[in-house]
N, C-alpha and C positions, 0 to 999 in steps of 0.2 A: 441386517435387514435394510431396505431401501423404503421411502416415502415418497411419491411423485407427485407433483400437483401443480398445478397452472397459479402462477401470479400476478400474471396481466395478458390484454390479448395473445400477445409473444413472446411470452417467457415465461418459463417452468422452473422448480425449483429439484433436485433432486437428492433428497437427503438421508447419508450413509451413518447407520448407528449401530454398534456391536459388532459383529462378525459378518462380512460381506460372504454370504452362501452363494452355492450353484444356483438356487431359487430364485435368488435376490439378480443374478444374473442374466436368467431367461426372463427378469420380469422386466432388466433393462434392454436388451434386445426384443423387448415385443414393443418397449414405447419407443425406441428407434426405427423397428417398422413401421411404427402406427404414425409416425409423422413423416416418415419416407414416404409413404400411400397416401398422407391427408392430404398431398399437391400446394401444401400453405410455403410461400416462399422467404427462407432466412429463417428468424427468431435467435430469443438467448435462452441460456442455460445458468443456473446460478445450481453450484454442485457445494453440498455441504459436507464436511469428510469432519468437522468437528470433534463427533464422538463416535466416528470409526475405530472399531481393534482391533481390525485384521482382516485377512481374506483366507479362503477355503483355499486351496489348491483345485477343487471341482470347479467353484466359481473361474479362476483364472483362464484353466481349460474350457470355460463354456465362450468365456470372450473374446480366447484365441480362438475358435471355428469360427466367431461369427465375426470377427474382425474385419473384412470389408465392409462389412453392413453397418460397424459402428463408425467407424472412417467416413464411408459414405456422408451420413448424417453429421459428423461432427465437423466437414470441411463445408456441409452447406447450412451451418450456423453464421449466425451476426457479429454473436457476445460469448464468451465463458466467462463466468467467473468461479474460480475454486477458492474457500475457506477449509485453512484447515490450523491448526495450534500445533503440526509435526512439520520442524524443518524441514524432513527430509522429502514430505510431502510436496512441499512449497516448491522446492528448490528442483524438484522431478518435474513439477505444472513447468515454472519456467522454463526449463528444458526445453517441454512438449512444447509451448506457447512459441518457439521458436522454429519447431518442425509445422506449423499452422501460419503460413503467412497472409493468408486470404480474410483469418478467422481476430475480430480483438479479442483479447485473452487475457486477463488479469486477477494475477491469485493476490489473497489475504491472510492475513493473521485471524484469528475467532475474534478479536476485541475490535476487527475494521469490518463485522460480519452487513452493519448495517449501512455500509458507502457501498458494499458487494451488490447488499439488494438493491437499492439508490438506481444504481449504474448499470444492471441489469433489467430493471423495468422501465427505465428511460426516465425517471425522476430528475437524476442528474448526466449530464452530458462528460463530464468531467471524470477518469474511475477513482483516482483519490482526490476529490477534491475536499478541503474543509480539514486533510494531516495540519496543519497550518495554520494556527488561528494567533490573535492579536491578544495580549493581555494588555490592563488597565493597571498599571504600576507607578503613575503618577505622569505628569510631563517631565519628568527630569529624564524618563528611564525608558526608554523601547523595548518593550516585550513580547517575548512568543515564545508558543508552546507548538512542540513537535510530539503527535499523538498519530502513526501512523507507518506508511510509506510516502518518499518522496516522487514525485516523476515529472518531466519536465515541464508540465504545465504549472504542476504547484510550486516547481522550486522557482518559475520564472515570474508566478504569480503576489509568490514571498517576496522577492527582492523590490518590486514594485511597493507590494506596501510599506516596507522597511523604510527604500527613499525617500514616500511620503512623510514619514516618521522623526528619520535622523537628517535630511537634504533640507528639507521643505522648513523645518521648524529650529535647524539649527543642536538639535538635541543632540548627543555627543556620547551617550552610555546606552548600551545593548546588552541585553539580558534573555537567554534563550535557554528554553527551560523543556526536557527529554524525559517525556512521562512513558511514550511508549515508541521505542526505536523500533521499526522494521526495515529500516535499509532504504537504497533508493538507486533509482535507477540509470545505467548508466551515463545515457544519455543527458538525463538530469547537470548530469556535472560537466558533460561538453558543449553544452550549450552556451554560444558567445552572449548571449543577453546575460545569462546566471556569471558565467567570469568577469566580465567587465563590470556588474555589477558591483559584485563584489569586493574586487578593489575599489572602484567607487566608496563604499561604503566604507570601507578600512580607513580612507582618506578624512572620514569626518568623526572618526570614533577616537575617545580616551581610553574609554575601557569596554571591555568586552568579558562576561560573563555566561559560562556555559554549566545550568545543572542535572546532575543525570547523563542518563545514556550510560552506554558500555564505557567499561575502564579505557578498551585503545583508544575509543572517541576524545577521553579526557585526556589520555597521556601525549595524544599529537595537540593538541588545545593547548596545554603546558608546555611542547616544544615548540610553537608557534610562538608562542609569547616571548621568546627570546628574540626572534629573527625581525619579527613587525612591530610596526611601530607606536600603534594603541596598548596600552596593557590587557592579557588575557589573562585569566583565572578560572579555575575549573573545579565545582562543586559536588557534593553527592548528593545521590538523591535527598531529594528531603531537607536541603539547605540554604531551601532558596532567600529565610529573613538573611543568610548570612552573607550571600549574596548581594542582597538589595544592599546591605550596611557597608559592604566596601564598596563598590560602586559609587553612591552618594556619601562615602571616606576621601 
């Protein structure tokens, strides 16, 4: 079943729950006519696939006839954004998102559902902004927590605060802490601001402290520490007193 509803002048939310039917199909191709005919120019889309479980094989078939129609309207959008909790979901939108060059496009995880909404009704300018926040672990210790996706704006946004943190005040121990990993984007990491930073920052660090996140995230974290030349250490979730204790060891 589908949900459609307006949640700001220009932007609708459309949200897939249970079994997407042939029903649920023709009821989205009537609101792709209905805004192909309203003459309203642009707008977004925030698409919620959440607690999607599947599709009809009728539905699918109803989407392929009307396939230009959906096209149509989806190339003269502003914004997507797709939430969904299935990989494979996600990893399909990006795909898409790359066959859309005219259109911004950016999927989530169900736990980043409300940066989705944010950033579809013009709240924020930014679509992941705020993956990236600063914790308060004393002045001895720079802290942050990665509860998101990364993309070039936030990662280039992090190192800036960071500098102010460990450059600015001399502080020397970094502590980054992986509650909810979604990955990050490529670009994020070819960005010369984010590399040069970064060594940058290597340059003023003793220790570096990484908790959480996926095990390869920690097992290059532990290979790194051999090569550079601050100490690295790599925590599991949930370890972070033990963290802070070697660190300030």
């Amino acid at each position: 079943m589908i949900d459609i509803d307006r949640i700001s002048p220009k932007a609708h939310r459309i949200t897939a729950y249970g079994e997407f039917r042939q029903a649920d199909a023709v009821r989205l191709v009537e609101f792709a006519r209905e805004r192909q005919a309203s003459g309203e120019e642009g707008g977004h889309v925030l698409i919620d696939l959440v607690s999607l479980a599947g599709f009809s094989f009728s539905a699918v078939s109803e989407e392929l006839v009307h396939l230009p129609l959906l096209l149509k309207y989806v190339y003269s959008l502003d914004r997507i954004a797709i939430v969904s909790d299935e990989d494979w979901i996600r990893s399909a939108a990006r795909f898409e998102s790359a066959l859309l060059p005219g259109v911004e496009y950016e999927v989530y995880d169900a736990d980043e559902a409300d940066a989705a909404r944010a950033w579809i009704v013009g709240e924020s300018e930014h679509p992941h902004g705020g993956a990236i926040r600063e914790l308060d672990r004393g002045d001895d210790i720079a802290a942050f927590e990665i509860a998101g996706r990364i993309d070039r704006d936030e990662a280039e946004r992090t190192i800036a605060m960071a500098r102010a943190r460990l450059v600015q005040t001399e502080c020397s121990k970094l502590m980054v802490v992986i509650s909810h990993w979604h990955g990050f984007d490529a670009d994020a990491m070819s960005s010369s601001t984010v590399m040069s930073g970064k060594l940058d920052l290597m340059n003023h660090l003793d220790r570096y402290a990484i908790v959480g996140g996926p095990s390869w995230l920690r097992n290059v974290a532990s290979a790194m520490g051999i090569l550079v030349t601050p100490e690295i250490r790599s925590f599991e979730s949930g370890q972070e007193d033990e963290a802070l204790a070697w660190l300030r060891g």
